[in-house]
N, C-alpha and C positions, 0 to 999 in steps of 0.2 A: 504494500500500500504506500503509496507517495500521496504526500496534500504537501501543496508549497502556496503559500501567497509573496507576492513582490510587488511592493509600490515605492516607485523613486518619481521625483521631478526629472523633467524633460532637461536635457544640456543644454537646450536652447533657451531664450527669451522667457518662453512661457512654455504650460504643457504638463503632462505627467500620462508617467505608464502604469497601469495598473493592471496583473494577472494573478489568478486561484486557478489555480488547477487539482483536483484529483482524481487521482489512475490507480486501482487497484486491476491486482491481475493474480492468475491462479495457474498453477500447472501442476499435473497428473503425471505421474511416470507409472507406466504399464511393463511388463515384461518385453511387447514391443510396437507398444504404439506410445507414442507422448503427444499431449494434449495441451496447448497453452492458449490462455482465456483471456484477451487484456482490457479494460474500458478507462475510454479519459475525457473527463467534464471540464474544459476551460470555460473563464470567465474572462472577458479584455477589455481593457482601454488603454487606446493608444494615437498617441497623435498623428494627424494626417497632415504630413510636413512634405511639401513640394519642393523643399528646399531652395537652392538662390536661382539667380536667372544671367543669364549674359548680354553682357553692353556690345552691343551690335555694331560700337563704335572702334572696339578692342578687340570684338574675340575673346574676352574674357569675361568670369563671373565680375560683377558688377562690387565694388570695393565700397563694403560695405562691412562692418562684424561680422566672423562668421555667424555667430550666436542669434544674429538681430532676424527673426520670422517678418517676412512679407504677407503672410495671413492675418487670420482674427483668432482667440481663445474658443471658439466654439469649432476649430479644425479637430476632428477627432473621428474615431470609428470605435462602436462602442459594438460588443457581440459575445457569442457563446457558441462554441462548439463542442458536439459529443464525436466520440470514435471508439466500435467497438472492430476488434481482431480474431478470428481464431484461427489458430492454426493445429493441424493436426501431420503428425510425422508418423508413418506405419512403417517397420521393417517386415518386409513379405519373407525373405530368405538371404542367405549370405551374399547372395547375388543384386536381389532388387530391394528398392526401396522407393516407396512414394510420397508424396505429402497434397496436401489441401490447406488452404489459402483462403479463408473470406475474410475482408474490411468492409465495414460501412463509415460512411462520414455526413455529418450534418453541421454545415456552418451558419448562422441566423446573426448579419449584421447592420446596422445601420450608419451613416455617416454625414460629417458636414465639412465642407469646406469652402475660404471665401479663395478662390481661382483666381489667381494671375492670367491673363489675356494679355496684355501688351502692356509694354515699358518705353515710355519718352527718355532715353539715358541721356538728354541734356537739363533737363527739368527735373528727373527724377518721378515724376507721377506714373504711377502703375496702375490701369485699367484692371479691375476686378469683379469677382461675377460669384454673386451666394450662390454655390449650388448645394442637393445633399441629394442619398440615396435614401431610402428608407422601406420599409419589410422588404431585405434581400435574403435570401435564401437558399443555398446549393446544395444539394442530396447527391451523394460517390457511393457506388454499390462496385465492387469487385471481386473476383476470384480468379484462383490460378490453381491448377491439376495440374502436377509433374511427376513419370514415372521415371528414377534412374535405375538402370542397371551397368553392371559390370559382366562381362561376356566376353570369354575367353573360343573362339573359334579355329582350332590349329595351335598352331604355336603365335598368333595374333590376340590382342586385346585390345577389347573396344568397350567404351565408356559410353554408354548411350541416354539420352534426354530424349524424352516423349514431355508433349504438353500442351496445355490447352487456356487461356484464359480471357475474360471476358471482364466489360467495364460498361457502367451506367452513369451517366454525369449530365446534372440536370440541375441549374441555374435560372433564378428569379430573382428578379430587381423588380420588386413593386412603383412606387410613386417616388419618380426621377423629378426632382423640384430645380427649378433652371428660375435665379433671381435675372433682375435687372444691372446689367452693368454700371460699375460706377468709378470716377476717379477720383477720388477725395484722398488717394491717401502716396506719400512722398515716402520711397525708400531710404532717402537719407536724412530725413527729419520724419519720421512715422508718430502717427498720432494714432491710437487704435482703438476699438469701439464706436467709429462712425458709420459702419455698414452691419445691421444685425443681420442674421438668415435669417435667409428663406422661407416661405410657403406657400410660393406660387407653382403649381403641378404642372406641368409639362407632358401634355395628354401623347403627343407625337412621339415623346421619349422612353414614356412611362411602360410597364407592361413587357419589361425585357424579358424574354425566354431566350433559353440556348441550348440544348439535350444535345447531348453526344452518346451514340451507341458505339460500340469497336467489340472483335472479339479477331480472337489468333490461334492456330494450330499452329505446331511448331516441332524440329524434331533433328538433333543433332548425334552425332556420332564420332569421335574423337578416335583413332587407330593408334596404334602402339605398333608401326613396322619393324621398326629395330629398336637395340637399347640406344639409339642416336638420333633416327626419323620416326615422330612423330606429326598426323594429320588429319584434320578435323574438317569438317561439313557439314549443312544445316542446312532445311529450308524452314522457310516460315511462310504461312497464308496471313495475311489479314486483310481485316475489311470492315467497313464504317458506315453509318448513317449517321448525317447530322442537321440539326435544325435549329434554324433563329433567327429571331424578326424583333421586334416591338412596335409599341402607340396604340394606339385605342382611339378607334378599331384596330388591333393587333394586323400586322401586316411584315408577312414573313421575310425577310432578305437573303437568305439561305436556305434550301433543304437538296440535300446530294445523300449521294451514295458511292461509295466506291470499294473494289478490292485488290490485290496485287499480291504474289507468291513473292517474295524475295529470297534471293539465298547468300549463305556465308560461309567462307571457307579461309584453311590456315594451313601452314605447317612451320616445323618447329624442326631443327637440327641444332643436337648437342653438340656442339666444335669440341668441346672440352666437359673434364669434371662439372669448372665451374665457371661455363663462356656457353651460353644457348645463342642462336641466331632464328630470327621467326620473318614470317610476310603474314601479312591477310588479307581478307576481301569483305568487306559487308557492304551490302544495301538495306536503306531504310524509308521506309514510307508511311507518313502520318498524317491524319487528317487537319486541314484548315479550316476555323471559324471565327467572328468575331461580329458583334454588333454594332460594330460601328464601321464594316464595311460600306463604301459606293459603287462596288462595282457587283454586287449579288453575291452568288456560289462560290468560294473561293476555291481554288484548286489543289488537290493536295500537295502537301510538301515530297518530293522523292530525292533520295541521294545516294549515292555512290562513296565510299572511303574506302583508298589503301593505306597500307601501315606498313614497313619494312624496321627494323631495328635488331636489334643484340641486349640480352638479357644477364650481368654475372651476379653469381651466388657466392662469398666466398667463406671458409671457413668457420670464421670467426664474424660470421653472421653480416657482414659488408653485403649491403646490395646495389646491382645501379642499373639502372633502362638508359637507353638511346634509341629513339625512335626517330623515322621519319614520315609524315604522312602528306596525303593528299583528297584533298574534301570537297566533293563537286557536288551543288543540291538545288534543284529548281522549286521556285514556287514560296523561297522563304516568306513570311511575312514581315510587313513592316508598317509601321506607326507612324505618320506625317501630319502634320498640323495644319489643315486647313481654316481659315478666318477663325481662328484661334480654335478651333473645335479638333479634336483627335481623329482618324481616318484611318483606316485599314487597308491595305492593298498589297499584293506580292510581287517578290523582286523577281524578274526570269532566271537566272541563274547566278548561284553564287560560287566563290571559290574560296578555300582556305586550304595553305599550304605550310609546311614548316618542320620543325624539329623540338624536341623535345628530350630534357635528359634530367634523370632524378637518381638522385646517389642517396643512402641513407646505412646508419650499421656504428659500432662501436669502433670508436678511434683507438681508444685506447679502454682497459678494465672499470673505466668512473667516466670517461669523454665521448657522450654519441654526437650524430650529427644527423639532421635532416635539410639534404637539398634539393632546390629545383632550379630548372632554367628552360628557358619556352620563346621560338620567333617564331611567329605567327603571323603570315600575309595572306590577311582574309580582304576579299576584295569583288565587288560584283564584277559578273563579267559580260552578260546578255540583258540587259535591260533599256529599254527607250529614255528613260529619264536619268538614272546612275549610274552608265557602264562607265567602269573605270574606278567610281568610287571605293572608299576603304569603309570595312561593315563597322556598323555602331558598336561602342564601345570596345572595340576589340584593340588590343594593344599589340604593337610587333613586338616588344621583348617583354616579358615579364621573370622574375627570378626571387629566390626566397631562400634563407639558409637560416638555420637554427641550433646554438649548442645547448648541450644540455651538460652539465659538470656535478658528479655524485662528491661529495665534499668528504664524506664517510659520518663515522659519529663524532659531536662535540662531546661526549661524556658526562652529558648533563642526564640520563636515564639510559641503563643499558639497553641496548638493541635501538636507540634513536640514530639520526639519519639527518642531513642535510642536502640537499640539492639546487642548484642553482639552474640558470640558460636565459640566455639572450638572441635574441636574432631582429629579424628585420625581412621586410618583404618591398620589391619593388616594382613597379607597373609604369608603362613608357607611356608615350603619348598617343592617342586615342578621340577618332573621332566625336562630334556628342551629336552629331543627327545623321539623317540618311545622305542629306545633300551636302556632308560635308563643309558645311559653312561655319563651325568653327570645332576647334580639339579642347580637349583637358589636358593640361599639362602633365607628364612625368611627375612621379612623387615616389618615394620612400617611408617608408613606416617603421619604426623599430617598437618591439616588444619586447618584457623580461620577465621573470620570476624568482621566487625564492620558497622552497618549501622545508618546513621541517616535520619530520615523524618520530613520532615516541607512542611505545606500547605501555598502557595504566591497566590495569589489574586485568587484562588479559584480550584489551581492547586496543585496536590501533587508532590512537586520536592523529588529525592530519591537521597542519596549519600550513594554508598556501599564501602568499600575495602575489596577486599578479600586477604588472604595471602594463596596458597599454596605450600607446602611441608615446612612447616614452618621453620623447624629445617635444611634443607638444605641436608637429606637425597639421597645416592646413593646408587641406588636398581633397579633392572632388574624386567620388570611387564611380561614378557611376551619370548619366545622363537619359533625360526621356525626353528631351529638346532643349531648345533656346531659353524656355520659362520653367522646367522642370530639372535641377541639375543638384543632385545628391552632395551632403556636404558629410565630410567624412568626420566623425566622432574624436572632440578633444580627448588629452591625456586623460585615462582612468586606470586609477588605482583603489583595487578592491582586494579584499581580506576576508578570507575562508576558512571556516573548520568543519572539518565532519571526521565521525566516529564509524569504523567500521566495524560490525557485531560477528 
């Protein structure tokens, strides 16, 4: 049984988070079936923060405090969700084994917020717009059937996957309230509570449906040729119905169907003990929907990726990937801003190309390390409007490395323990819309810790602090246009204990 409550102030200006959650869960062990049961009732409030905007004059967010909200006190999404799990794992015999898989989910939220439209960055006055959602509602029904077995055929072995699974996703946005715009209010001298919300309904808005059906067969088989070549293959079915419209009279903007077999394959040569070299192949194909389309049915997303790299393992527990890959998918979607209003529509064809390499494993008996490093040239390449463009938010280099340093014991309670680790993660620069009109800068982020352990009468008590953004950095992690642009979270230092029974 887990119940936690957490209420802090918002780092911003104004605001505050508020969550309860409780999850109890059960599990059975059988001779050879196990059985786990899980349910979790959250409660939320959280602020609905658009974060800053960009001066159209720079290219840059608009130099202003980070802290300082360009909204009102009544931005927030207030809601409740339940989720129940079970999962069921059967051993049939030495060879096969199966499981079963059902989740439900129910989200029930409402929201307000006063909406950024347009920014004069010589004046600083910012056109604004009360909107709020209110009785929204999503219902997830899912399952999944997997049989594996292990099968030995000759002097050959083959790992096999059978499976089946299926999803229900159904979305309602009751009464969409669309205020009156208004400019009363100065980014760089903000005065606030001069626009209350909303409660004018928006009958053409209002009434949002969106159901999505999918289900998938599926069925792979992994071979053991040598103790050196291994090689795997897969296909997979699926296939989709999806529907969505809004307004009153409700009036549909989508309802498709579609299916496609895709298939995946790989092999794997052990060059060495502790040196593997692999390729692979997948395709993948998922459905497209959104309400806030203009152009109707949207078409699904399909893609192509290859992967090439080398895998080592080494003794003393060192691991490292180097991959290279290539990612070619039509039909992405993508979010543009029309007369201030959000719009849906898909890009013809995308690409992302690049390399990837991740080392992790003990330096030394007390010294581990985790690294990454990632160049990535994702870029449209068939499109009437972006060919050429570089995709949103996507950075060409990103990289990350972490140490961690076992201290040993201070001698203050036999069998305690000290440990230390610092690192830092860093993200290059990166478009913040589709048309490329302006980027986020490159930034760095460093994090640390300091934990100590001591066993009390037979329990391990833990005291951790973590510090991040150490150095107090301001930097944009994320973008959803020119007026919606993520502001990344000052220094926080926080201080943990917990007892393990």
């Amino acid at each position: 049984m887990i119940v936690d409550h957490d209420e802090t102030d918002y780092w911003r200006n104004f605001g505050r988070n508020r969550q309860t959650v409780i999850a109890p869960s059960l599990m059975w062990y059988g001779e050879n079936t196990t059985v786990r049961l899980a349910y979790e009732h959250m409660e939320y409030l959280v602020p609905f923060d658009r974060g800053t905007i960009i001066d159209s004059r720079t290219g840059k967010p608009v130099n202003t405090p980070r802290d300082r909200r360009f909204d009102e006190a009544y931005n927030a999404t207030r809601g409740d969700q339940d989720s129940v799990t079970l999962q069921i794992d059967q051993t049939l015999n030495e060879r096969w084994k199966s499981s079963l898989t059902y989740a439900y989910s129910r989200n029930s939220y409402s929201d307000n917020q006063a909406r950024a439209t347009a920014l004069n960055p010589v004046t600083g006055v910012l056109s604004r717009q009360a909107d709020s959602t209110a009785n929204a509602v999503s219902h997830a029904n899912a399952v999944q059937l997997t049989l594996n077995g292990d099968v030995d055929w000759g002097s050959i072995n083959h790992q096999m996957l059978f499976g089946f699974d299926f999803e229900d996703n159904r979305t309602f946005r009751g009464d969409m309230i669309r205020g009156k715009k208004n400019s009363d209010f100065n980014i760089y001298h903000p005065v606030y509570g001069l626009m209350p919300s909303s409660t004018a309904v928006s009958a053409k808005d209002s009434d949002q449906r969106e159901n999505l059906t999918s289900y998938g067969w599926f069925m792979q088989d992994s071979i053991q040729l040598t103790d050196k070549w291994l090689v795997m293959g897969g296909l997979r079915y699926d296939a989709f119905d999806v529907y969505a419209g809004k307004g009153r009279p409700f009036q549909a903007n989508t309802d498709s169907s579609d299916s496609k077999l895709v298939p995946r394959a790989g092999v794997v040569y052990k060059l060495t003990p502790y040196v593997s070299l692999y390729s692979s192949y997948t395709e993948s194909f998922k459905p497209n929907s959104s309400i806030a389309t203009q152009i109707g049915s949207l078409p699904p997303e399909q893609g192509k990726s290859w992967e090439v790299g080398g895998k080592l393992a080494l003794p003393n527990g060192v691991t490292g990937t180097l991959a290279l890959f290539d990612i070619t998918k039509r039909n992405v979607m993508v979010n543009e801003l029309v007369e201030g209003e959000t719009v849906t529509r898909t890009a013809g064809r995308v690409r992302s190309q690049g390399v990837e390499l991740d080392v992790a494993g003990n330096l030394t008996d007390s010294l581990s390390l985790i690294g990454s490093y990632a160049y990535t040239d994702a870029r449209v390449v068939d499109d009437p409007d972006n060919k050429g463009k570089e995709m949103t938010n996507v950075a060409r280099h990103t990289a990350s490395l972490f140490l961690t340093q076992n201290l040993g014991s201070p001698g203050f309670y036999s069998g305690d323990e000290v440990r230390i680790g610092a690192g830092a993660r860093y993200v290059g620069r990166r478009p913040g819309d589709a048309a490329n009109s302006f980027s986020l800068d490159n930034y760095t982020v460093a994090d640390a810790f300091a934990a100590y352990t001591m066993p009390i009468n037979g329990y391990r008590v833990k005291w951790q602090l973590n510090v991040k953004n150490l150095f107090d950095k301001t930097y944009y992690p994320s973008s959803g246009g020119n007026l919606r642009v993520a502001v990344g979270e000052p220094r926080e230092v926080v201080l943990r204990g917990s007892i393990d029974f």
